[in-house]
TIGU-365746 format. One line per 2 residues: number of its first residue (from 1); their letters; for each residue z, y, x of C-alpha. Coordinates in Angstrom, 2 decimals, decimal comma. Example, Ala and Ser with C-alpha at 12.3 -4.5 7.8 and 13.67 -1.06 7.14 Angstrom:
TIGU-365746
1) as) 7,80/-4,50/12,30; 7,14/-1,06/13,67
END
This chain:
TIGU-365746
1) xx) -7,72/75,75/10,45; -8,60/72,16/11,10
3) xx) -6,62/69,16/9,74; -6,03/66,47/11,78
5) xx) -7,55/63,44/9,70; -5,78/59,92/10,36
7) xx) -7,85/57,22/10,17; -6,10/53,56/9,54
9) xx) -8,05/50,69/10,84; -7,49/47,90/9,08
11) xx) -7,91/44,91/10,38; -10,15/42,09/8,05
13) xx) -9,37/38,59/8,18; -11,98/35,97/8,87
15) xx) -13,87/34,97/6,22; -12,57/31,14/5,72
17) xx) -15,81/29,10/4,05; -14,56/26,90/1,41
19) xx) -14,26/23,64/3,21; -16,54/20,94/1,80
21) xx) -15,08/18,32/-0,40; -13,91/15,13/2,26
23) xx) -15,68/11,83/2,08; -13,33/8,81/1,67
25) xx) -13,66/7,96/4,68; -12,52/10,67/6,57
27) xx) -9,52/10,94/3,96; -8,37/7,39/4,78
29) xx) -8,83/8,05/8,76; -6,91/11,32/8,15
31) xx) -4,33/8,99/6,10; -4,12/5,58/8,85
33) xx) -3,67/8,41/11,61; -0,59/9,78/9,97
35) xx) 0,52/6,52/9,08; 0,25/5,61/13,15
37) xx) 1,57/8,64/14,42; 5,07/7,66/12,25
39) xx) 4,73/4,04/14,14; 2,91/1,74/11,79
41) xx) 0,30/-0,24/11,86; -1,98/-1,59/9,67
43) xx) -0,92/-5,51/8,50; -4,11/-7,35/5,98
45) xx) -3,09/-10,38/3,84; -4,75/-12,84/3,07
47) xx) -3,40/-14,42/-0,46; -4,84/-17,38/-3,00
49) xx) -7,18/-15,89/-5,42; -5,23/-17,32/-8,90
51) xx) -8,64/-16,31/-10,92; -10,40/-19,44/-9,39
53) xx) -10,62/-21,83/-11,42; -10,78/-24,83/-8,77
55) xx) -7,09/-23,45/-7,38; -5,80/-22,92/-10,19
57) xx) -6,85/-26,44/-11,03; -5,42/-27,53/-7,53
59) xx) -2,05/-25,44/-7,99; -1,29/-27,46/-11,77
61) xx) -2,01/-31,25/-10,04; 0,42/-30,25/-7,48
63) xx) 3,16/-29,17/-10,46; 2,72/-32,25/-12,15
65) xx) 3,15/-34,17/-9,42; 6,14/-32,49/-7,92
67) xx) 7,59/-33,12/-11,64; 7,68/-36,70/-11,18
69) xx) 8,87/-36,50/-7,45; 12,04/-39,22/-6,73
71) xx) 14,19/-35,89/-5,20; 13,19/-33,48/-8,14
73) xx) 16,90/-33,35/-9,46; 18,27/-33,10/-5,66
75) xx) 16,36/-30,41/-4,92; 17,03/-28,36/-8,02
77) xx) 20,63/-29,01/-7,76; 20,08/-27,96/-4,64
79) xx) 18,34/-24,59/-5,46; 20,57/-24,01/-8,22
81) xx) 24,05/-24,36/-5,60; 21,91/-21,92/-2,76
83) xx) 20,78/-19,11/-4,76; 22,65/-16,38/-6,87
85) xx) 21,10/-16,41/-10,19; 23,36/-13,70/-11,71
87) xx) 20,28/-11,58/-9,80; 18,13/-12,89/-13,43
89) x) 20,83/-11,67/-16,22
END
């Protein structure tokens, strides 16, 4: 007497290759074009480089002079009426 043999086919998935590692470019494309697609954009600024010594030079003349400046106390009383220090405590 014969037995029926079943025979299962199973089915294999695709060998996945390991992906190769990502440059840093293509990670920061991958990166601005998920930052786009949630409706920004990319904004550069531009700001004073403080480690110069020539600004920083620049920036202290400009103190000292505003020091000595004829509305100095004006101004801070000014300042001090506008703004909510309690922020500082």
């Amino acid at each position: 007497m014969l037995r029926e043999i079943e025979t299962e086919f199973w089915i294999m998935a695709p060998r996945v290759k390991p992906a190769r590692p990502k440059t840093a470019q293509e990670r920061m494309n991958a990166r601005r074009k998920r930052l786009r697609a949630q409706g920004l954009r990319p904004v550069q600024y531009w700001v004073p480089d403080l480690r110069n010594p020539r600004l920083r030079a620049a920036i202290r003349k400009e103190a000292a002079l505003l020091v000595h400046h004829p509305d100095n106390a004006a101004i801070d009383d000014w300042i001090d009426a506008a703004y909510d220090w309690r922020e500082w405590t």
